[in-house]
C-alpha positions as CSV (number, residue, x, y, z in Angstrom):
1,X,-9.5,-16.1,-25.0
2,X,-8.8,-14.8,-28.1
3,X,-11.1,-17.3,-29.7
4,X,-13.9,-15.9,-27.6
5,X,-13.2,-12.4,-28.6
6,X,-13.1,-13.3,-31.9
7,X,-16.4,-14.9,-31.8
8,X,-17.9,-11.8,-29.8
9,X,-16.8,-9.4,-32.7
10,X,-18.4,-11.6,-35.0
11,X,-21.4,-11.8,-33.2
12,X,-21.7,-15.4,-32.6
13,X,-22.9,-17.3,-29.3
14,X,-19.7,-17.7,-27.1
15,X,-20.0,-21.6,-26.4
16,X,-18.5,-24.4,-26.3
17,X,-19.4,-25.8,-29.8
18,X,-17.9,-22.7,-31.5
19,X,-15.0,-22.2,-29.6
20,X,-14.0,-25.6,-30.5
21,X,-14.4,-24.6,-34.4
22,X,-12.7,-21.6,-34.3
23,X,-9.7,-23.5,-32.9
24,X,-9.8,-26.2,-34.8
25,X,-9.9,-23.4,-38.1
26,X,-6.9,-22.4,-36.3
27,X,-5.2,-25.7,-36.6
28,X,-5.1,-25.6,-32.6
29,X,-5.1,-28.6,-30.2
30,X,-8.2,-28.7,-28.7
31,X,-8.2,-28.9,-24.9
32,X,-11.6,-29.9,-24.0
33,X,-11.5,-28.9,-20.5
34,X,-10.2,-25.9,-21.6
35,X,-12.4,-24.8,-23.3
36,X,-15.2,-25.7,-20.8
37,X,-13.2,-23.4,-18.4
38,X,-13.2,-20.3,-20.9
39,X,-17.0,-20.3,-22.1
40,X,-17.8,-21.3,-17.9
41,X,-15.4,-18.4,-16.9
42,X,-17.4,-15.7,-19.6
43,X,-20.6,-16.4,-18.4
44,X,-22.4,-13.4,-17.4
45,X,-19.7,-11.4,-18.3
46,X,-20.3,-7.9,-20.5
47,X,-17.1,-8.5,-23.1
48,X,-17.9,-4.9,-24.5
49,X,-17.4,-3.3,-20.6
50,X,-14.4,-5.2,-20.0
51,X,-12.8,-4.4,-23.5
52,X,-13.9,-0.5,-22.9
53,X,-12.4,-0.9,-19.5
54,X,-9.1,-2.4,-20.6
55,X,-9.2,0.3,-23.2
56,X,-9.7,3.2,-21.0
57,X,-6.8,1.9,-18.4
58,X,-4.1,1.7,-21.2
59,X,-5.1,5.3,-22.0
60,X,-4.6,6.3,-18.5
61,X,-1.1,4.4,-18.4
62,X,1.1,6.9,-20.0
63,X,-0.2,9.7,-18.4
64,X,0.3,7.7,-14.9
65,X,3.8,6.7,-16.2
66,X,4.6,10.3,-16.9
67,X,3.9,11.6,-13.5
68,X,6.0,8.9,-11.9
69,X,9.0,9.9,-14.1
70,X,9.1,13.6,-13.5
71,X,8.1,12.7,-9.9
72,X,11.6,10.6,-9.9
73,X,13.4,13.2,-11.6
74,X,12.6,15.8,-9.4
75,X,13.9,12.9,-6.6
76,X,17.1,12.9,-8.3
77,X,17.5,16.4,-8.7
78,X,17.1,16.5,-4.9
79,X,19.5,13.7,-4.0
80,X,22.0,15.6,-6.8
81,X,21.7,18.8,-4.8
82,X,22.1,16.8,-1.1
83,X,25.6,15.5,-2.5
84,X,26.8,18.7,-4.1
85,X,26.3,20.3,-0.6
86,X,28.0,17.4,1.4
87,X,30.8,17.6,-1.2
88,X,31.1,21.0,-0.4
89,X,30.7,20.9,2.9
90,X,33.6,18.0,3.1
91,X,35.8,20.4,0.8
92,X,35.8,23.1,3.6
93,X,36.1,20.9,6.2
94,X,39.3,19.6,4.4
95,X,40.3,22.9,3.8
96,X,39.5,23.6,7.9
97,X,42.1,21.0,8.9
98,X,44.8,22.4,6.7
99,X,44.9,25.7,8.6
100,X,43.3,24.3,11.6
């Protein structure tokens, strides 16, 4: 894959005579059907949409993963609050049975 992208930002024909070079530059094994698989599997395929796709999603990640953590701190604020008032309410209940 990254063979393939690095021919699309060179502008060269994504095939399977030029992946194989660009490996071989690499001093990479060359899996034949593998490389039949990756040119086959980017046919038809926009590589600048998906790369301005991919881009756009890891913008949006932080402020997703943001949201999620002050959504799970105001969940533990809440749970924090449910056992200060059980504690409290055990307390007096304790205290109850002393003078009970």
């Amino acid at each position: 894959m990254y063979g393939a992208l690095l021919l699309h930002s060179a502008g060269q024909p994504i095939n399977e005579e030029n992946l194989t070079k660009v490996l071989i530059g690499a001093n990479v094994k060359v899996n034949d059907a593998m490389v039949k698989a990756v040119v086959t599997s980017l046919e038809g395929v926009n590589i600048e949409d998906v790369l301005k796709n991919a881009a756009s999603q890891v913008a949006a990640q932080p402020a997703q993963s943001a949201q999620a953590q002050h959504a799970e701190k105001k969940e533990e604020k809440k749970v924090e609050e449910k056992e200060e008032k059980a504690s409290e309410e055990d307390a007096a209940a304790g205290l109850s049975a002393l003078f009970g």
